[in-house]
N, C-alpha and C positions, 0 to 999 in steps of 0.2 A: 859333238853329239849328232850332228845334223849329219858329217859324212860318216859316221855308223850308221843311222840309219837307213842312209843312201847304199851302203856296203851289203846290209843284212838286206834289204829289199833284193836287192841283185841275185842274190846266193839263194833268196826263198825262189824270185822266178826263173832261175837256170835249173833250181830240180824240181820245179813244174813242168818247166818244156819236157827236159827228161823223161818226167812222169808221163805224159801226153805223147811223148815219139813213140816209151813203151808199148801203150796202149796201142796205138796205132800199129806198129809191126806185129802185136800175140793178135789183135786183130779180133777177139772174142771177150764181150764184155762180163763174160760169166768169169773167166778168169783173171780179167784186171781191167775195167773199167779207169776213164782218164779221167785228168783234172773238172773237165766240161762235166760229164757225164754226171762228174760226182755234185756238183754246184748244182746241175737240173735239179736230181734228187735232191738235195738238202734246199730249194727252194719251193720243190712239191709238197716236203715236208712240212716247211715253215708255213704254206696253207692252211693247216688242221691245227685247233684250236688244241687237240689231245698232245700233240706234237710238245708242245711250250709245257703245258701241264706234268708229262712225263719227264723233261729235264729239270723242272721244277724239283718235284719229289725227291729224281735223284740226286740232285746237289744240295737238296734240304738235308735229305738222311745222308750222307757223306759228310756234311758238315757238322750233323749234330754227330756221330759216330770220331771222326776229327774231333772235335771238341770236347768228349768225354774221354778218349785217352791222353790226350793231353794233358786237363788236369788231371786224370788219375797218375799221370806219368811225374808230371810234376809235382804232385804232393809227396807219395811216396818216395821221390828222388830227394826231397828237403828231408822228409824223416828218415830217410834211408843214412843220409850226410851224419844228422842228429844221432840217430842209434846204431851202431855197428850191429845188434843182432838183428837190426830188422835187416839191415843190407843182405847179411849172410844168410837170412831165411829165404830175403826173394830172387837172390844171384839166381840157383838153378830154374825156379820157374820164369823168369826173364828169358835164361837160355834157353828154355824149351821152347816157349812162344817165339822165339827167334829163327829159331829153326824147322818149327813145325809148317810143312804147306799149309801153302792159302788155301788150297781144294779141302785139305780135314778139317780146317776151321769152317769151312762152307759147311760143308755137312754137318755138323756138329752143331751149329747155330740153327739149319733148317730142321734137323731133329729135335731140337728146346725150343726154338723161337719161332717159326714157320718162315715164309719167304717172306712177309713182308716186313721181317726188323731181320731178316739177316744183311742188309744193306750196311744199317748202321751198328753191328754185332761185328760184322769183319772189318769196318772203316776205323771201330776205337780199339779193337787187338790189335791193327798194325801200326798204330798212332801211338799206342800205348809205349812199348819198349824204345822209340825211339828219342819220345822225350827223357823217357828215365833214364836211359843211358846218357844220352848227353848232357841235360842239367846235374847228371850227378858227378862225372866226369870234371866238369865244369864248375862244381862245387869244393872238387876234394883240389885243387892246384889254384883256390883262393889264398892268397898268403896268410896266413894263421897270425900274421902280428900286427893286419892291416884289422879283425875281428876282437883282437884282445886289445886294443888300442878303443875298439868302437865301446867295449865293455866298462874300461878304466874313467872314459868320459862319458859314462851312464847316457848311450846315443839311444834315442828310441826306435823302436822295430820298424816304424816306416821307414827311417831317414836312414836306417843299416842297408835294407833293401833297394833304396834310392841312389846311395851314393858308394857301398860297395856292394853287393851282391847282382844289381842289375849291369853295371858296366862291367865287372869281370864274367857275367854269364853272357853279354849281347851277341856275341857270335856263336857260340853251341845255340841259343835261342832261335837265331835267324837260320841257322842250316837243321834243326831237328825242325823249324815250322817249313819250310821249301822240300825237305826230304819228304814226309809226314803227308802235307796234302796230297803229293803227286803218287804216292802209296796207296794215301787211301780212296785216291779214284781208282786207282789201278784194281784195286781188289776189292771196294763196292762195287764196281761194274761188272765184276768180273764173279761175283757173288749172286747177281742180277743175273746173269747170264742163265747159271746154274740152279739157282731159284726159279726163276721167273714172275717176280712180282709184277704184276698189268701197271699200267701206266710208269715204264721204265726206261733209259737207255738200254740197259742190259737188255729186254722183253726184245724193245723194239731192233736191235742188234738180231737177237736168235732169230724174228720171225724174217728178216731179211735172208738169215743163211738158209731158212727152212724157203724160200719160195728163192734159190738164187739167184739173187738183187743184189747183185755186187755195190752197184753202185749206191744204193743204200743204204748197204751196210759201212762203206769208206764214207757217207754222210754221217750217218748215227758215229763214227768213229770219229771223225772232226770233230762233232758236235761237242765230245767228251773230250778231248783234248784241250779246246777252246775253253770250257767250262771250269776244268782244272789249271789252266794258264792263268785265265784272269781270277780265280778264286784265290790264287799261288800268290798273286800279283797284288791285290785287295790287301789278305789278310798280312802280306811282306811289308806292306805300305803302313798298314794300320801299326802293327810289332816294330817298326823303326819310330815311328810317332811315339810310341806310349815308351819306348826307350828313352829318347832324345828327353 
């Protein structure tokens, strides 16, 4: 453990130098501001009390938006297993939402919902299909004799869920929750962006491009990176506990 860490340390600071030789040879910080430059900024930032406030909001609404497709994802993916015609009603709208841009869903939510819930309008669409798909996946390649067996010894519904349905689902769980958050930062922010809801990453992302503050904006961009790591990190930690 210890010399991974020591490995991963190395690898993060060889493409920071990188990053910082770049900068130095383009030589214009409109164009690519360095490692230094970006640390100022995000410690000018972390001055301002609005600062924390606006990362606040947005990892509130990404998480509750995250957490409402999830369960939506996973209920429907149990009744989906249970009913064959619900499966085959919501196969094609699953697909659609899979395929449909992020940018039509933006628009679409800021047409019904205004900017400040398209955050969490696009964070549970793209959370949504991810679970369904995998729990349900994950549901149909349960051995069918290990559930008729649970039947014959009248097992009650917790103890089915506890001792076969949660260990044969733990791995599609742990990769739809890892996939899922890093999604739905990706396209909360990026909803933000194009909304503009005030006190946001997204807001504060655009008014950097609009006053080009490069280096501000690769602050605001870590900021959201970091946010969605340790949230990725939290919620990965919590879902192996409630497995185990």
């Amino acid at each position: 453990m210890k010399n991974r860490f020591i490995r991963t340390s190395l690898i993060v600071l060889i493409w920071l130098v990188i990053w910082q030789v770049l900068s130095l040879v383009v030589n214009n910080s409109v164009l690519l501001s360095g490692p230094v430059d970006t640390v100022r900024a995000l410690i000018e930032l972390g001055s301002s009390t609005s600062f924390y406030i606006s990362v606040g909001i947005t990892v509130g609404k990404v998480l509750l938006g995250f957490l409402t497709g999830m369960i939506l994802g996973s209920a429907l993916s149990v009744l989906s297993y249970k009913v064959r015609i619900v499966r085959e009603f919501l196969s094609p709208f699953v697909s659609v939402i899979k395929s449909i841009p992020i940018v039509s869903f933006i628009i679409i939510a800021l047409i019904w919902a205004g900017s400040s819930n398209v955050t969490i309008i696009v964070s549970s669409v793209i959370s949504f299909p991810i679970f369904y798909k995998n729990l349900l996946e994950g549901l149909q390649v349960i051995d069918p004799k290990m559930t008729e067996l649970a039947k014959v010894y009248q097992m009650k519904t917790c103890k089915k869920i506890r001792y076969i349905y949660l260990p044969s689902l733990s791995s599609q769980i742990k990769s739809a929750v890892s996939l899922a958050i890093g999604m739905a930062f990706r396209g909360g922010i990026t909803a933000e962006v194009v909304g503009q809801p005030l006190r946001s990453i997204g807001n504060g992302l655009y008014r950097s491009k609009i006053n080009l503050a490069t280096s501000e904006m690769l602050a605001w961009t870590l900021v959201a990176v970091l946010s969605a790591f340790l949230i990725e990190r939290l919620i990965s930690f919590i879902v192996k506990k409630v497995l185990k």
